[in-house]
N, C-alpha and C positions, 0 to 999 in steps of 0.2 A: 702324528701331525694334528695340531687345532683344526678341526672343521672349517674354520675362516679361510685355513691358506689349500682347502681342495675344491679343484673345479673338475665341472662336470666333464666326464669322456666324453669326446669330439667335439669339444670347442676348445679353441685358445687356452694354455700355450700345450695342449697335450699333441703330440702325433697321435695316427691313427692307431687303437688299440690292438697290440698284437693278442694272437690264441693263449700261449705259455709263456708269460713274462717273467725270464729268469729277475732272481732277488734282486741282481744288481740294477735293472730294468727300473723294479718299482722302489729300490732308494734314491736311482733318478729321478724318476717322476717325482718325488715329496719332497725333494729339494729343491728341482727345479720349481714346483709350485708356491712353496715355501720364498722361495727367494719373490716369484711373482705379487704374490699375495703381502710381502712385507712380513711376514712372522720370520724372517731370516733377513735382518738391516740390511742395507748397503754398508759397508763397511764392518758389520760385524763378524767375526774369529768365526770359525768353522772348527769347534772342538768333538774331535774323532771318536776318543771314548766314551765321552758325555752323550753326544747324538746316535752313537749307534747302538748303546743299551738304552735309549729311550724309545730306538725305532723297533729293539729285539734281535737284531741282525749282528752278525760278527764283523771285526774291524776289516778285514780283509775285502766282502765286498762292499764297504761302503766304502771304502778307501778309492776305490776304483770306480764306484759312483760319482766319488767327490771329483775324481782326475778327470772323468765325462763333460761336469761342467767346466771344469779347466779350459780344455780343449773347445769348450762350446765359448768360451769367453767370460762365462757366468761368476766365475769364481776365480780369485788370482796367487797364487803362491808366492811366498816372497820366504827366500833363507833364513831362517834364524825364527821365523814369525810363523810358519805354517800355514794355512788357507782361509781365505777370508772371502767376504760377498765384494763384488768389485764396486766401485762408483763409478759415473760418468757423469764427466763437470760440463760445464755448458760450450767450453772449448771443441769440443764430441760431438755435441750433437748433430750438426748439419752433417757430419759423417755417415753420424747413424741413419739417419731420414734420406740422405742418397742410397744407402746404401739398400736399405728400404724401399724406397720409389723404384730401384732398378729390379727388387724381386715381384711386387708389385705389378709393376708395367710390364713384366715380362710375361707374366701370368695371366692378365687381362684379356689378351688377344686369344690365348689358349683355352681360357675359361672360355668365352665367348664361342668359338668355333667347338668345346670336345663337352661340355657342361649339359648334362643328361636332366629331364624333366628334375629328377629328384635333389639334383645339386643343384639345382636353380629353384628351388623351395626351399631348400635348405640357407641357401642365401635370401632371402626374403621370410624366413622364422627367423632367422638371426635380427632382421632389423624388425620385426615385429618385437623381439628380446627387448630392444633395445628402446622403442616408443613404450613398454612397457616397465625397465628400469627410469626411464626418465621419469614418471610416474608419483615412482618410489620415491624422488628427490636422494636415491642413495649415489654417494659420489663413484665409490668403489662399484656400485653394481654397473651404474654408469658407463665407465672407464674401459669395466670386461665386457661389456656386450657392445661398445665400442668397436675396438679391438678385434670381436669376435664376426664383426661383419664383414672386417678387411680378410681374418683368417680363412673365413669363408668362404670367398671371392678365391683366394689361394689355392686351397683344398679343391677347386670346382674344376683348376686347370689340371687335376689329375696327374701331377709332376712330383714324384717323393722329392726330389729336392730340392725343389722350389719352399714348399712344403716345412724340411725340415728347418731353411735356413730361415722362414719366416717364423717358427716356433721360436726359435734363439731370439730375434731382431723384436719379436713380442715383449717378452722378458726383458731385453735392452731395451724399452721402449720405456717400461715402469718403471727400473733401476734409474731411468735419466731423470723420470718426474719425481722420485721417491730423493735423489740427489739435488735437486736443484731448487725444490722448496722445502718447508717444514709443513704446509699440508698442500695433502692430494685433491685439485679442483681440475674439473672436467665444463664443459661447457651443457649448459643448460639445454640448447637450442642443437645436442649433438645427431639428432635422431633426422630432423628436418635436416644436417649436414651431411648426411649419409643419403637423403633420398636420389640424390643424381645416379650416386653410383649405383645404387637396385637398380634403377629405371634403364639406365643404359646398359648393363648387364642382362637385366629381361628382353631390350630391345633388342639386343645381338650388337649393338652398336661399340666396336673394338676402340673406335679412334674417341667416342665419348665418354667411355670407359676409362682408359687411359690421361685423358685429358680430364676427368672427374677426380681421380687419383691424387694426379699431382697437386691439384687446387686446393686438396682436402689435407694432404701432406705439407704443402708448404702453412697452411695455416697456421699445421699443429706445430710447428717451429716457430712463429710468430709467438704461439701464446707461450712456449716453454721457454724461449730467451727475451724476448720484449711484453711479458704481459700487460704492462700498465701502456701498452700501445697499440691493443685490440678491443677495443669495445665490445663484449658481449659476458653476459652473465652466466656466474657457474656456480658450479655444485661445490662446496667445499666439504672436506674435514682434514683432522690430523693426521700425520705420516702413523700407522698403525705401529703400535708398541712390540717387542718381540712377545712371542709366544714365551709361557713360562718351564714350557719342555714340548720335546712332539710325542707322538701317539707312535705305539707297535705299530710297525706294519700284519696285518693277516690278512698274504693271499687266499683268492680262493680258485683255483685252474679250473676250467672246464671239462668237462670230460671229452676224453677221444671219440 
């Protein structure tokens, strides 16, 4: 896999790292990151043979990698065509952002009440990440450490599957932006839009939390189906090119 499409372990969209990640394990991960990052289009073919000698791995378990993301919604199968990255057109979206606000809000009040000194710095390094990608004026870096503040917030209610359905709904989150323009813009001012929800997070404060959430979700549907009716300035660039093959996988397993 390019460099471009791996994010770091323990932020968005990875789950927590297990000890012995069987192979099938890490041809998930690199596609699902792949898909996140855009080295793997919306809409582009998922060729078996081609990607699994470029990962090193045999057909059999990426095949079953590939079905992962199926199941996950990532990827879609169609007879006769084989597997492709799926789209989602703007018809979707408020599906997706419900569906989101309810993992979300559900998590908030949990975070709040179960979230250990170290998961509540960890949530407040993520928006540090993220006043610090603003910086950068990078859109994409932007974007993930975005993202990476709500995952946080997630990951703090200490719920795997909470957890796991927000790693998905992550991914479905870029697949809609990567869908619905030809480039990837993020808002300039995203860092300052994330401060409520630290605050009320740090505060213990559940119902402001939750109510910070929503305010911060319905916007991002404002800018993704009506942008020219949000006033506020962003980050641009273009929807990233495919990568021109991926990289072996080499594990490396821990010792017992």
């Amino acid at each position: 896999m390019t460099p471009s499409s791996r994010v770091p372990v323990g932020s968005a969209p990875f789950l927590s790292p297990v000890t012995r990640p069987s192979t099938v394990d890490l041809i998930t991960v690199e596609l699902r990151n792949a898909v996140y990052s855009g080295a793997l289009p919306v809409g582009s073919p998922i060729r078996e043979v081609e990607m699994s000698s470029q990962l090193g791995v045999s057909r059999g378990p990426f095949r079953e990698a590939a079905q992962r993301l199926v199941q996950e919604g990532l990827l879609r199968s169609t007879p006769g065509r084989g597997l492709s990255v799926v789209r989602i057109s703007a018809d979707r979206v408020r599906s997706l952002y419900e569906a989101r606000a309810v993992v979300e809000t559900s998590a908030a009040p949990l975070a709040v009440e179960r979230a250990t000194p170290a998961q509540v710095a960890a949530v407040r390094a993520a928006h540090d990440a993220l006043v610090a990608a603003e910086r950068s004026e990078d859109a994409r870096r932007v974007g993930d450490a975005d993202l990476n503040v709500h995952w946080a917030l997630v990951a703090a209610a200490g719920n795997p599957w909470l957890l796991r359905w927000m790693t998905t709904l992550i991914v479905e989150v870029r697949i809609a932006s990567f869908t619905l323009s030809e480039d990837y813009a993020v808002r300039k001012d995203a860092a300052e839009s994330h401060v409520e929800l630290v605050e009320r997070f740090e505060a213990r404060d559940a119902e402001g939390l939750v109510a910070a959430i929503r305010t911060n979700l319905d916007d991002a549907v404002a800018r993704l189906l009506a942008p020219e009716t949000v006033e506020v300035e962003t980050f641009d660039e273009p929807r990233p090119s495919p990568a021109p093959r991926l990289g072996p996988i080499t594990p490396t397993f821990p010792e017992p």
